[in-house]
C-alpha positions in Angstrom: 125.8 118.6 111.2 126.2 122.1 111.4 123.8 124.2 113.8 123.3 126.6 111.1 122.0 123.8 108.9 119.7 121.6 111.3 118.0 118.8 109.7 114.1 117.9 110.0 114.9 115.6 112.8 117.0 118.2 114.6 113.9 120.5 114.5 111.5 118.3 115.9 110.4 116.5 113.1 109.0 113.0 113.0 106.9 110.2 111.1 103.8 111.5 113.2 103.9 115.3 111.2 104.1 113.3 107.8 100.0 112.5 108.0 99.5 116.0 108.7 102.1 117.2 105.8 99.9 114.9 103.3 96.8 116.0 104.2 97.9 119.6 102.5 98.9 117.9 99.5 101.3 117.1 97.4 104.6 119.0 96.4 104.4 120.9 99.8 108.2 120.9 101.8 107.6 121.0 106.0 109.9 123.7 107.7 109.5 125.4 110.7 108.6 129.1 111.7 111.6 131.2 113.0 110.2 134.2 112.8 107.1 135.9 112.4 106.3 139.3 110.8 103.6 141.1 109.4 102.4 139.0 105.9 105.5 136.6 106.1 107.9 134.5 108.1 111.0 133.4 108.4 111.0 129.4 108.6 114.1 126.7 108.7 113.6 123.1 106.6 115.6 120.2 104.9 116.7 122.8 102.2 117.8 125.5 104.9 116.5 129.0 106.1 113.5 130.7 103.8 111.2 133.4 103.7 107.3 132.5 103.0 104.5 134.9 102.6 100.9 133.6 103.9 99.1 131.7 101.7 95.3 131.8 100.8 94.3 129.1 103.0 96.0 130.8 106.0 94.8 134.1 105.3 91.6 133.0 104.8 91.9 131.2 108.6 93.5 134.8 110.1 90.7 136.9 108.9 88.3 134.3 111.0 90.6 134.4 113.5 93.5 137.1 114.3 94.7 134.0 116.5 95.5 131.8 113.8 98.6 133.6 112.9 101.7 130.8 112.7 103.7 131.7 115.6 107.3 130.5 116.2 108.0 126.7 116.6 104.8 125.9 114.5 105.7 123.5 111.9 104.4 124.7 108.2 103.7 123.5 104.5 105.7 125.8 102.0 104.9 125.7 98.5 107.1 127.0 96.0 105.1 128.5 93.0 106.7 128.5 89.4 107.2 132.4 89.9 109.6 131.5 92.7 107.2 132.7 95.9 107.4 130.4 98.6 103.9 130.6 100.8 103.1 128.8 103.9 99.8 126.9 102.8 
């Protein structure tokens, strides 16, 4: 495996994260947060680097909170919308 391509496992994934990944809902792909600017991230998963804006949910959770921001190493939910925007939900 390349270390340019890490798999899920390679990240830190495991069974454990899969209860929290389903509790978001369905269609939702984990990956986890590279990089973090202002509005968007950079995050790696099974299908390779991305680029996510924040969704509504974690807007929502930043303007209660300035905290709440995903910081690097968090794993995320991305969904990928028919307009082709990924968000972190």
């Amino acid at each position: 495996m390349s270390t340019l391509d890490p798999s899920l496992a390679d990240l830190g994934w495991d069974d454990s994260l899969n209860t929290d990944l389903k509790a978001v809902g369905d269609g939702h792909q984990p990956a986890r947060v590279s990089r973090v600017d202002r509005g968007g991230a950079d995050l790696l998963g099974a299908s390779g680097p991305t680029r996510a804006t924040f969704g509504r949910e974690v807007l929502a959770d930043v303007a209660a909170d300035r905290t709440a921001v995903p910081t690097v190493g968090d794993w995320a939910a991305l969904a990928t919308w028919p307009d082709g925007r990924t968000t972190i939900e």
